[in-house]
MARBA-3410 file (N, C-alpha, C, O; in Angstrom, 1 decimal):
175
-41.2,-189.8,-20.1,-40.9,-189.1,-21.4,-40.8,-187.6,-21.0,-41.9,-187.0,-20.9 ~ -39.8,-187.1,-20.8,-39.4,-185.4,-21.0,-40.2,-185.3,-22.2,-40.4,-186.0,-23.2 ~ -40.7,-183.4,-21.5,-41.1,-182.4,-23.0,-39.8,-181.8,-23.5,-39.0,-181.2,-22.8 ~ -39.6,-181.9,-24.8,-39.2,-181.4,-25.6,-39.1,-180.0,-25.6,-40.2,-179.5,-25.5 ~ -38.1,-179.1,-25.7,-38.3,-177.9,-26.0,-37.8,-178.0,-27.4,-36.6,-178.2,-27.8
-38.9,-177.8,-28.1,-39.0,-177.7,-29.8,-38.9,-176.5,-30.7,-38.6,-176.3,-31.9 ~ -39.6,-175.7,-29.6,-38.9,-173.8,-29.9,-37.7,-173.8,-30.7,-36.7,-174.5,-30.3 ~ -37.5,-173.2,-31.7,-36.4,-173.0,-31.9,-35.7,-171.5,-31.6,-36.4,-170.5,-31.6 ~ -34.5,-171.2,-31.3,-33.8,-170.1,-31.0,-34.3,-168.8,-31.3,-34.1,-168.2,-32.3 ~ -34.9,-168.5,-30.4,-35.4,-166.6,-30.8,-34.5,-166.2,-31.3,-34.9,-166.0,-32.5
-32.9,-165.9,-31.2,-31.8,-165.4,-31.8,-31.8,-165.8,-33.4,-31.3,-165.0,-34.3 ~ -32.3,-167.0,-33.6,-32.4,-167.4,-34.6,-33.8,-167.2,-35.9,-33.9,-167.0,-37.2 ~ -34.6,-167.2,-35.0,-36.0,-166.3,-35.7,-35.5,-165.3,-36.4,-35.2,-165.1,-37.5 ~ -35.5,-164.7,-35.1,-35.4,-163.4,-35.6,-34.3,-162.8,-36.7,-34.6,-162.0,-37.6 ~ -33.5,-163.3,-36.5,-32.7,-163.2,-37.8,-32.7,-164.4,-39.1,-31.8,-164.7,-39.9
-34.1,-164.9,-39.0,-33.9,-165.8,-40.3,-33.9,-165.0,-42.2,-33.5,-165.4,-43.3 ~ -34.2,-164.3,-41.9,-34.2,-163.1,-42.9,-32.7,-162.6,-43.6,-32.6,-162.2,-44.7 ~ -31.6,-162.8,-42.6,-30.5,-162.7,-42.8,-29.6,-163.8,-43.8,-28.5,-163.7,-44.3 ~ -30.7,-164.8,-44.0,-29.4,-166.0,-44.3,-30.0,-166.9,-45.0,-30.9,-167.7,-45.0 ~ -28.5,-166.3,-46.1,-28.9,-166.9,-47.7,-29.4,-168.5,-47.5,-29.1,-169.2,-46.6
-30.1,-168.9,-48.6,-31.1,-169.9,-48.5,-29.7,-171.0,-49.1,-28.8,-170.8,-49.9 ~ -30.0,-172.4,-48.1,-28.8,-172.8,-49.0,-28.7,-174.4,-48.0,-29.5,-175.1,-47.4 ~ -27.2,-174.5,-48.2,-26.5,-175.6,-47.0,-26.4,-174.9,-45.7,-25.9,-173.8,-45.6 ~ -26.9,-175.5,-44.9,-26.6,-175.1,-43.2,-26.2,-176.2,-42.5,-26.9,-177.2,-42.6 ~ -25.3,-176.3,-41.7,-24.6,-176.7,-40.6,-25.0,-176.3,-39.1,-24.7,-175.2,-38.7
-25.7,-177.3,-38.4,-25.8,-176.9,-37.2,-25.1,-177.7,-36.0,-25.6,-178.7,-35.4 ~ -23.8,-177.1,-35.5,-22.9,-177.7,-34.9,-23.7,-177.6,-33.2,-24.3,-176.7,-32.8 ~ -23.5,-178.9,-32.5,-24.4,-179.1,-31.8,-25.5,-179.1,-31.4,-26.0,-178.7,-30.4 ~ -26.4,-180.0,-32.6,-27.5,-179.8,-32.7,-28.6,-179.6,-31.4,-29.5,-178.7,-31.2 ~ -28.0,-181.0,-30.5,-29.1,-181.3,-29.5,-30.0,-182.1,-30.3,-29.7,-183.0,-31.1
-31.1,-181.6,-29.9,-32.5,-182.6,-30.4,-33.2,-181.9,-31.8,-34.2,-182.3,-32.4 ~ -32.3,-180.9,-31.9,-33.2,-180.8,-33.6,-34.2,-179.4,-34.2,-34.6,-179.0,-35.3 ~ -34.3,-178.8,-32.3,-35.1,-177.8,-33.0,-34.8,-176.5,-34.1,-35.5,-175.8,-34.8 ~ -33.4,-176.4,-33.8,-33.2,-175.2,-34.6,-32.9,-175.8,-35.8,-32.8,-174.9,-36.7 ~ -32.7,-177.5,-36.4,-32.6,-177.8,-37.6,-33.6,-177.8,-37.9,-34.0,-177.0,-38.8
-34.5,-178.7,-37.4,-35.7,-178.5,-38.4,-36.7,-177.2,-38.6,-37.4,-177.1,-39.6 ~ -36.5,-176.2,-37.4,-37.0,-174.6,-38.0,-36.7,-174.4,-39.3,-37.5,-174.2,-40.1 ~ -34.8,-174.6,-39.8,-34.6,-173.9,-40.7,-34.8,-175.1,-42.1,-34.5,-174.8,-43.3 ~ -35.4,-176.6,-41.7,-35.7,-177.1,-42.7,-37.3,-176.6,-43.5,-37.8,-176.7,-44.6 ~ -37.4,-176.3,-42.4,-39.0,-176.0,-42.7,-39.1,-174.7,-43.2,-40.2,-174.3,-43.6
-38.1,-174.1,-43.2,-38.1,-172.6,-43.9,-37.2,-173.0,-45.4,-36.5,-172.1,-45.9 ~ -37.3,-174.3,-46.0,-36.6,-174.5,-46.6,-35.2,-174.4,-47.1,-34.9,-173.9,-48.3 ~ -34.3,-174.9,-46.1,-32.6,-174.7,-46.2,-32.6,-176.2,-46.3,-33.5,-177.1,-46.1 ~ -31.3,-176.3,-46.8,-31.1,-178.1,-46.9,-29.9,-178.0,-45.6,-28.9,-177.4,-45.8 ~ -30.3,-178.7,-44.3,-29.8,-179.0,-43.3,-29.3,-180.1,-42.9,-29.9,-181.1,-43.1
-28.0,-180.3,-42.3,-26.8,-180.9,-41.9,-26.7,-180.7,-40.5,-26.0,-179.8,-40.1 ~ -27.3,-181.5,-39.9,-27.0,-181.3,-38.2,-26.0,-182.5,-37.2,-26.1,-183.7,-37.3 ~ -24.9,-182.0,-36.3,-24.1,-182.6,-36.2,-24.3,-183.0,-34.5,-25.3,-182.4,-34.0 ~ -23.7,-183.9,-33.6,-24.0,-183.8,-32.3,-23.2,-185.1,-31.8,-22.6,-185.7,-32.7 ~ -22.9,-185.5,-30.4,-22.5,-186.2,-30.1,-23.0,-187.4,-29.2,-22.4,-188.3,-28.6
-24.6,-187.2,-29.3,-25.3,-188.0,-28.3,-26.4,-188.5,-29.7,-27.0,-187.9,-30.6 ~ -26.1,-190.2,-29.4,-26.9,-190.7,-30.4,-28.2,-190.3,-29.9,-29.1,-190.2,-30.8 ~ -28.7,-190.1,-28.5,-30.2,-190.0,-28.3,-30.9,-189.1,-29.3,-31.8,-189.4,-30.0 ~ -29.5,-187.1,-28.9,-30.1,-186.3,-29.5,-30.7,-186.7,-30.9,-31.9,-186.6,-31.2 ~ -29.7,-187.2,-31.8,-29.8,-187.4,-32.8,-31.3,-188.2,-33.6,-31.9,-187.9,-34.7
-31.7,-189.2,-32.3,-32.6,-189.9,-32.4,-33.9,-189.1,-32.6,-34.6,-189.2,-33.6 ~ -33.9,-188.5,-31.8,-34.7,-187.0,-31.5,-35.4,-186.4,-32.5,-36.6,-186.5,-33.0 ~ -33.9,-185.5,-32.9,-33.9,-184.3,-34.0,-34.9,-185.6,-35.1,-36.1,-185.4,-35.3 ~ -34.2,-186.7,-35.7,-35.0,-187.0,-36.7,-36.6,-187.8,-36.5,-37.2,-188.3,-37.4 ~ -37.1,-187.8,-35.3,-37.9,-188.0,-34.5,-38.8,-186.3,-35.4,-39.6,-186.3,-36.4
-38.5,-185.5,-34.9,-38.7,-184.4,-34.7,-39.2,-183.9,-36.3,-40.2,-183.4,-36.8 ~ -38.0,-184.3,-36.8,-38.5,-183.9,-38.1,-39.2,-184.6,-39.1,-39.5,-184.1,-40.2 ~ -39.4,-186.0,-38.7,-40.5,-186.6,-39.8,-41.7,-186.1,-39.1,-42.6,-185.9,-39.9 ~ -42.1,-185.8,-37.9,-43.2,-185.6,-37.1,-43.5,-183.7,-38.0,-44.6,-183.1,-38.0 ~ -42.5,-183.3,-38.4,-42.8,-181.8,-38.9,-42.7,-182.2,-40.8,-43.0,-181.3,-41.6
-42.4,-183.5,-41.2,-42.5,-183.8,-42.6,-41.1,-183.0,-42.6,-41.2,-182.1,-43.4 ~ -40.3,-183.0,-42.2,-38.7,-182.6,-43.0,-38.0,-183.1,-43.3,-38.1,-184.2,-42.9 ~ -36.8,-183.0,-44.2,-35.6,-183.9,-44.0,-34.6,-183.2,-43.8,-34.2,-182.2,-44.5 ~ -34.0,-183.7,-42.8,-32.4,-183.5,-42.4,-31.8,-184.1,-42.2,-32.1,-185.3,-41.9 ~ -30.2,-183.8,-42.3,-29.3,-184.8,-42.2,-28.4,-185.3,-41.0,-27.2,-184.8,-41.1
-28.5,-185.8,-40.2,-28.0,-186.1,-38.4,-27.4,-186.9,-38.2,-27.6,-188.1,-38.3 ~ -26.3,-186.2,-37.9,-24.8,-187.2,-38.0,-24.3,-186.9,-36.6,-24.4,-185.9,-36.0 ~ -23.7,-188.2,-36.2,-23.4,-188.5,-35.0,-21.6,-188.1,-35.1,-20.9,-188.8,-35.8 ~ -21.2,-187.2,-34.3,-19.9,-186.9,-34.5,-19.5,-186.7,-33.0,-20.3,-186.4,-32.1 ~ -17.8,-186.9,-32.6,-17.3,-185.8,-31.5,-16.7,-185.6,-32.1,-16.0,-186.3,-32.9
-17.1,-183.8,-31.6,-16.2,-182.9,-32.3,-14.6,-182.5,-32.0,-13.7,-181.9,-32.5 ~ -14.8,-183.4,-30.3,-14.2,-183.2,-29.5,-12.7,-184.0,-29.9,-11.5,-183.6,-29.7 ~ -12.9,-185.2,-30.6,-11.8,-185.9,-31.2,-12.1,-185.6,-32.6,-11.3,-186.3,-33.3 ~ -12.8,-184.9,-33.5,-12.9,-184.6,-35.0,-13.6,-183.8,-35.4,-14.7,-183.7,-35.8 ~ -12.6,-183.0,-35.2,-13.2,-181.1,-35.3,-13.7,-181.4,-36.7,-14.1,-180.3,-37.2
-13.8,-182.2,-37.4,-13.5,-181.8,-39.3,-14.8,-181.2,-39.6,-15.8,-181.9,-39.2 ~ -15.1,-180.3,-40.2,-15.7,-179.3,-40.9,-15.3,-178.7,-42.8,-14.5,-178.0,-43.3 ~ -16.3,-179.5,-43.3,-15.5,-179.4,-44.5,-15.3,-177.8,-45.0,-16.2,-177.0,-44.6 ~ -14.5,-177.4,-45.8,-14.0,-176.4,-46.1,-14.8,-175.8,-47.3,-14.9,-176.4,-48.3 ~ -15.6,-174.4,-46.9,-16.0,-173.8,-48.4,-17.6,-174.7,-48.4,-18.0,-175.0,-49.5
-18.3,-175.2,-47.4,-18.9,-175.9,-47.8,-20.7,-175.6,-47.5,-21.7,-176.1,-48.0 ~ -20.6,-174.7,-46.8,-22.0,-174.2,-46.1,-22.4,-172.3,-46.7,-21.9,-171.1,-46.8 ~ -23.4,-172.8,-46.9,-24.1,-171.1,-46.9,-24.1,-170.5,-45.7,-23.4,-169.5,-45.6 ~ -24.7,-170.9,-44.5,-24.6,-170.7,-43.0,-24.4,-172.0,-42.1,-24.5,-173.2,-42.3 ~ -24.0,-171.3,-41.1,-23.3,-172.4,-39.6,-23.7,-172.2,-38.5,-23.0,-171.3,-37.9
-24.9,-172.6,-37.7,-25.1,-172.4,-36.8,-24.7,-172.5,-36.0,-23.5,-172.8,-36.2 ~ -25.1,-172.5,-34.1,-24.0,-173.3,-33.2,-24.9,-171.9,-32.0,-24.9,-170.7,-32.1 ~ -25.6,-172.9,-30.8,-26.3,-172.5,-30.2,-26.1,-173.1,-29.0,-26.5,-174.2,-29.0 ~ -25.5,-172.5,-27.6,-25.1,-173.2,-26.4,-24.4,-173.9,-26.1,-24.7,-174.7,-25.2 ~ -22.9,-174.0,-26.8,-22.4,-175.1,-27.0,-20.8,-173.9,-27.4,-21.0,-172.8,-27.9
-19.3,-174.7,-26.9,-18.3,-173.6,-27.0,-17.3,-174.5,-27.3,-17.0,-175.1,-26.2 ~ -16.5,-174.8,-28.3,-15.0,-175.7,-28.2,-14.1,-174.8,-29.4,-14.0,-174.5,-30.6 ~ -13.6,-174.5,-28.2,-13.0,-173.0,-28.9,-11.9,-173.7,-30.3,-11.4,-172.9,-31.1 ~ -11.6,-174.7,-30.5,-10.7,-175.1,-31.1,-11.5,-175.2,-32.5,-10.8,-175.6,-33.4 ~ -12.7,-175.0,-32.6,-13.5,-175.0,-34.1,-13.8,-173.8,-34.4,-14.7,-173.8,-35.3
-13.5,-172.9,-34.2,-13.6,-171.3,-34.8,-12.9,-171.4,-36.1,-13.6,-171.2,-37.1 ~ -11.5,-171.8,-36.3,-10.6,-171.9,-37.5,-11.7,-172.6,-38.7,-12.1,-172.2,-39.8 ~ -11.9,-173.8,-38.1,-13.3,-174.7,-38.7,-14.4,-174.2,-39.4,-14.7,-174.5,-40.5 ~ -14.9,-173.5,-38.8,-15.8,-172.9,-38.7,-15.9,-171.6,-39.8,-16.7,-171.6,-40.8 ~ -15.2,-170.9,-39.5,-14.4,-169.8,-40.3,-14.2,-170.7,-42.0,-14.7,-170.4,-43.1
-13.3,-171.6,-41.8,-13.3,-171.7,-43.2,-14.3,-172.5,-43.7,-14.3,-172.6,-45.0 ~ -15.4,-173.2,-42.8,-16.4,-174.2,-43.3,-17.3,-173.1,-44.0,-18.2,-173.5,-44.8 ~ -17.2,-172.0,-43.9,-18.8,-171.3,-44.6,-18.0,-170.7,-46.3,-16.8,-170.7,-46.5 ~ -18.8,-170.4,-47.0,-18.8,-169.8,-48.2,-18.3,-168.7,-48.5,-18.9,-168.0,-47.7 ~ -17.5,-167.9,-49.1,-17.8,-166.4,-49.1,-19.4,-166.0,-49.4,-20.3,-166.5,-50.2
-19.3,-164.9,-48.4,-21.1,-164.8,-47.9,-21.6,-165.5,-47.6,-22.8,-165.3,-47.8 ~ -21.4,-166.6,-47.0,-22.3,-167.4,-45.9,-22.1,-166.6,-44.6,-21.4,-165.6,-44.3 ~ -23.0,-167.2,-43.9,-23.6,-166.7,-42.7,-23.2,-167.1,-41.5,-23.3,-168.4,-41.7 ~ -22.9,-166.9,-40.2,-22.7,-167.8,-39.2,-23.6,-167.1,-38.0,-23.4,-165.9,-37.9 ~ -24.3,-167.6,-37.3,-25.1,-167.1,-36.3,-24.9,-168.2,-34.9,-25.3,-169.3,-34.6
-24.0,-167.4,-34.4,-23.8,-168.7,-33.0,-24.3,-168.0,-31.6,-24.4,-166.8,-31.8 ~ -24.6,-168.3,-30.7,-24.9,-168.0,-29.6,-24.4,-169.0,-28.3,-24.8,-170.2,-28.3 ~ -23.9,-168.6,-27.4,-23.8,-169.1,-26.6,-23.5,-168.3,-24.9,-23.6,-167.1,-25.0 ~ -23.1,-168.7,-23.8,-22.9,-168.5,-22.5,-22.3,-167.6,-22.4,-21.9,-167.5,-23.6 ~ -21.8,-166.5,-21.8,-20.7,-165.8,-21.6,-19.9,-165.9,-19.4,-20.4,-166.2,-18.3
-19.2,-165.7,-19.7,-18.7,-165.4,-18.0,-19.8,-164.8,-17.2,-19.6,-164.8,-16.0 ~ -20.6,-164.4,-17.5,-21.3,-163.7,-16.6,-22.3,-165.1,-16.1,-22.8,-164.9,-14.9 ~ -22.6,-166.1,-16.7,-23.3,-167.1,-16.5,-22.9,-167.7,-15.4,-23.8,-168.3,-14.7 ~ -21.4,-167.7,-14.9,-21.2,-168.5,-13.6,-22.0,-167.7,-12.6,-22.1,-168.3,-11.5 ~ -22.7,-166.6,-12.6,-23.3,-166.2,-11.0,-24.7,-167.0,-11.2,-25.5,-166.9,-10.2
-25.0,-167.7,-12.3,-26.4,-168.4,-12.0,-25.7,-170.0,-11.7,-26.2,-170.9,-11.1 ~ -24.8,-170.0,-12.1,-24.6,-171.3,-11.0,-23.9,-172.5,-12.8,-22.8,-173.0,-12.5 ~ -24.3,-172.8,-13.6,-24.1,-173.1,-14.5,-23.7,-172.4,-16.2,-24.0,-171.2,-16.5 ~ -23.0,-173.3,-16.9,-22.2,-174.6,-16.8,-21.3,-174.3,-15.9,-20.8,-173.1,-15.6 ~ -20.9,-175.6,-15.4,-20.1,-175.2,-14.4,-18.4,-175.0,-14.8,-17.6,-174.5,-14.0
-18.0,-175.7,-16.6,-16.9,-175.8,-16.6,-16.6,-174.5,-17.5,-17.2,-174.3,-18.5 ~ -15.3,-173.3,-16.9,-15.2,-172.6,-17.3,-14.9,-172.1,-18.5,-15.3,-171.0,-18.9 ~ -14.3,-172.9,-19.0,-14.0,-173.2,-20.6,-14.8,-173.2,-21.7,-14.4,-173.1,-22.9 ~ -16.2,-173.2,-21.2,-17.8,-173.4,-21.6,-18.1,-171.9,-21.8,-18.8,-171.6,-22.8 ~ -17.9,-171.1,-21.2,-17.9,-169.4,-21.3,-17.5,-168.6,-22.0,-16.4,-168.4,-21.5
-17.7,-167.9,-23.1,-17.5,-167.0,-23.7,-17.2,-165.7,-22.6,-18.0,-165.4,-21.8 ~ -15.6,-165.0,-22.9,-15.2,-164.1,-22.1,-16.2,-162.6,-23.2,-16.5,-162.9,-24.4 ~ -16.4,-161.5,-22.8,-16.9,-160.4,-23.1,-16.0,-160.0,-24.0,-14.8,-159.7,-23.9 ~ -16.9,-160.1,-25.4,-16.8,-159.6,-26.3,-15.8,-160.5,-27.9,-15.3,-160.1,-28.9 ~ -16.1,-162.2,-27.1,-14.5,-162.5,-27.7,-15.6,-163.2,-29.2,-14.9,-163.8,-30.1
-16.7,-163.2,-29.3,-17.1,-163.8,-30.6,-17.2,-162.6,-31.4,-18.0,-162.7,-32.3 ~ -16.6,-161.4,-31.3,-16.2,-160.4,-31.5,-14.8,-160.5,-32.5,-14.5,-159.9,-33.6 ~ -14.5,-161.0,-32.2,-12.7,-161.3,-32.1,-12.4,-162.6,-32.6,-11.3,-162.6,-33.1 ~ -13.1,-163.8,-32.5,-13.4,-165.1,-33.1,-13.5,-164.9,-34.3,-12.7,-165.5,-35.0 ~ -14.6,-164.0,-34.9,-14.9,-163.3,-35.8,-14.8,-162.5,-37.0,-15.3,-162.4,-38.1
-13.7,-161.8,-36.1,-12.7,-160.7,-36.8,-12.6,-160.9,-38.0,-12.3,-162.1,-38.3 ~ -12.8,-159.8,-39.4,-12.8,-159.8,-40.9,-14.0,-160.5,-41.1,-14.1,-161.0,-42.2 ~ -14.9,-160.6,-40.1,-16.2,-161.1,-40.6,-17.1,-159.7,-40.8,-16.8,-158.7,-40.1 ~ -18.3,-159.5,-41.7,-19.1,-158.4,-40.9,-20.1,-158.8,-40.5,-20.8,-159.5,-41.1 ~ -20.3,-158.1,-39.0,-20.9,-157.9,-38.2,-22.3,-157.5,-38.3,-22.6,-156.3,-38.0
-23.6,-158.5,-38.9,-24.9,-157.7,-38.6,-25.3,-157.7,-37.9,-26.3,-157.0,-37.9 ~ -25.2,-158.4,-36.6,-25.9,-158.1,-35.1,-24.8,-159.0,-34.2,-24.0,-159.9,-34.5 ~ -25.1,-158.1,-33.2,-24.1,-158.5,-31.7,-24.9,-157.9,-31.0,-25.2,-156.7,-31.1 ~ -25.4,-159.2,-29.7,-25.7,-158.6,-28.4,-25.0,-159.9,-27.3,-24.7,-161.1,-27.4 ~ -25.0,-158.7,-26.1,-24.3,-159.5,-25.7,-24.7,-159.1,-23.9,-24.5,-157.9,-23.5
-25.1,-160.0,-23.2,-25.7,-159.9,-21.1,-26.6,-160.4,-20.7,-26.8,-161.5,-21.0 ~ -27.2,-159.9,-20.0,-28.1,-161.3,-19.5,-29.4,-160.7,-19.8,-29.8,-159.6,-19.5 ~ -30.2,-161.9,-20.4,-31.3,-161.9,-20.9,-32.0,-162.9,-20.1,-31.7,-164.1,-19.8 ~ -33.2,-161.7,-19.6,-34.2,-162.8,-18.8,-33.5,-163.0,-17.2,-32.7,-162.3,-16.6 ~ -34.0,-164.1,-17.0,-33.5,-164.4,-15.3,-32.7,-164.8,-15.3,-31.9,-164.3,-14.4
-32.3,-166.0,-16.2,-31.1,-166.8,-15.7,-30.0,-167.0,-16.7,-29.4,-168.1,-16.7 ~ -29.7,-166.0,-17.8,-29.3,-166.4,-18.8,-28.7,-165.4,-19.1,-29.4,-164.4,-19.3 ~ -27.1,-165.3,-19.2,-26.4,-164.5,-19.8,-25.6,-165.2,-20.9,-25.0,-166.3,-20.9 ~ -25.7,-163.9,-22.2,-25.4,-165.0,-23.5,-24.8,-163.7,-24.2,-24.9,-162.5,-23.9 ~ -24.0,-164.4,-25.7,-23.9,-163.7,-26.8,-24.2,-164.2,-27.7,-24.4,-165.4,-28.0
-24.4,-163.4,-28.2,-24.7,-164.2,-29.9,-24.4,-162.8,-31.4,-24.5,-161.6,-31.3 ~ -24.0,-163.7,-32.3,-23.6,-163.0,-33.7,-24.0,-163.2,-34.5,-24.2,-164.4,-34.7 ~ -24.3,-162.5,-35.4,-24.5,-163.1,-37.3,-23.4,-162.1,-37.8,-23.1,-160.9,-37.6 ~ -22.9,-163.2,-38.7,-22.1,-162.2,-39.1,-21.7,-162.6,-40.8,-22.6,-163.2,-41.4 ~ -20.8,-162.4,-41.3,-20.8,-162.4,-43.1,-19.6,-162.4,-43.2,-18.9,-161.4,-43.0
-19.4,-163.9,-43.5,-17.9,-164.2,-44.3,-17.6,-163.2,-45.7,-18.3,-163.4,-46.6 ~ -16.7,-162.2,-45.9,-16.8,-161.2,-46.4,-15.3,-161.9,-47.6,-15.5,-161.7,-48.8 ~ -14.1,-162.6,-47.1,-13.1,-162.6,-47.5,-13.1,-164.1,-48.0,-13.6,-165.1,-47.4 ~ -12.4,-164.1,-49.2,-12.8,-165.4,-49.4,-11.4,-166.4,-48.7,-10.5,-165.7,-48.2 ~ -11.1,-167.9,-48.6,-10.4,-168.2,-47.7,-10.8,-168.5,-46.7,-10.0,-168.8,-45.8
END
């Protein structure tokens, strides 16, 4: 039995203050920890993934914390679908398929929130992921983004082995 890393996203802590209380979407969940943080801070949570284990997990996870979330076994990779207008916020933590930004963009609310974080190019000199495609180039959730506003952006390497970006940002336009 592997330990669990059940931490949920410092990026995400720290900005839980930002994001209106509501529907959340967490695209790629993994095993659950950043859903059930934000169940337990009371959001009603929608977590998506493509590994029935994760899934197993996450709701493992969350009866063991008394929450409820909702864990749906999807690829996104054959079924981007993201319903439209449908989320207060959208998470999405270590994980990159550039073809769900459009998704993404129109899955949140006017004034919903999106906080994603992931890899950038700078990550190939620690050795992983290895598939390039997986890398956020400098500055492009920047630009992903665009007509969103911008309440935090950082973006290099944090810590030893980890170069990342991440955003929150505020669907401002509706559409």
């Amino acid at each position: 039995m592997h330990t669990h890393n059940n931490t949920p996203s410092e990026f995400l802590v720290e900005n839980i203050l930002l994001l209106p209380k509501g529907k959340v979407l967490d695209i790629a969940m993994g095993e659950g920890r950043n859903s059930v943080y934000l169940a337990q801070k009371g959001f009603d949570v929608e977590g998506i993934d493509n590994s029935q284990d994760a899934i197993s997990m996450a709701n493992e996870l969350a009866s063991e914390k008394g929450v409820n979330i909702t864990a749906l076994l999807v690829d996104l990779e054959k079924m981007p679908f993201i319903m439209k207008h449908a989320y207060d916020v959208i998470i999405c933590f270590n994980y990159l398929q550039r073809s769900l930004f459009p998704f993404i963009r129109e899955g949140l609310r006017q004034g919903g929130i999106i906080v994603y974080e992931t890899y950038i190019v700078d990550q190939a000199q620690f050795g992983k992921p290895k598939n390039p495609d997986h890398l956020l180039n400098h500055n492009e959730l920047l630009e992903l983004f665009m007509g969103f506003r911008v309440l935090r952006y950082h973006e290099g390497i944090m810590g030893e082995e980890k170069a990342v970006a991440g955003i929150v940002a505020q669907k401002i336009t509706p559409g």
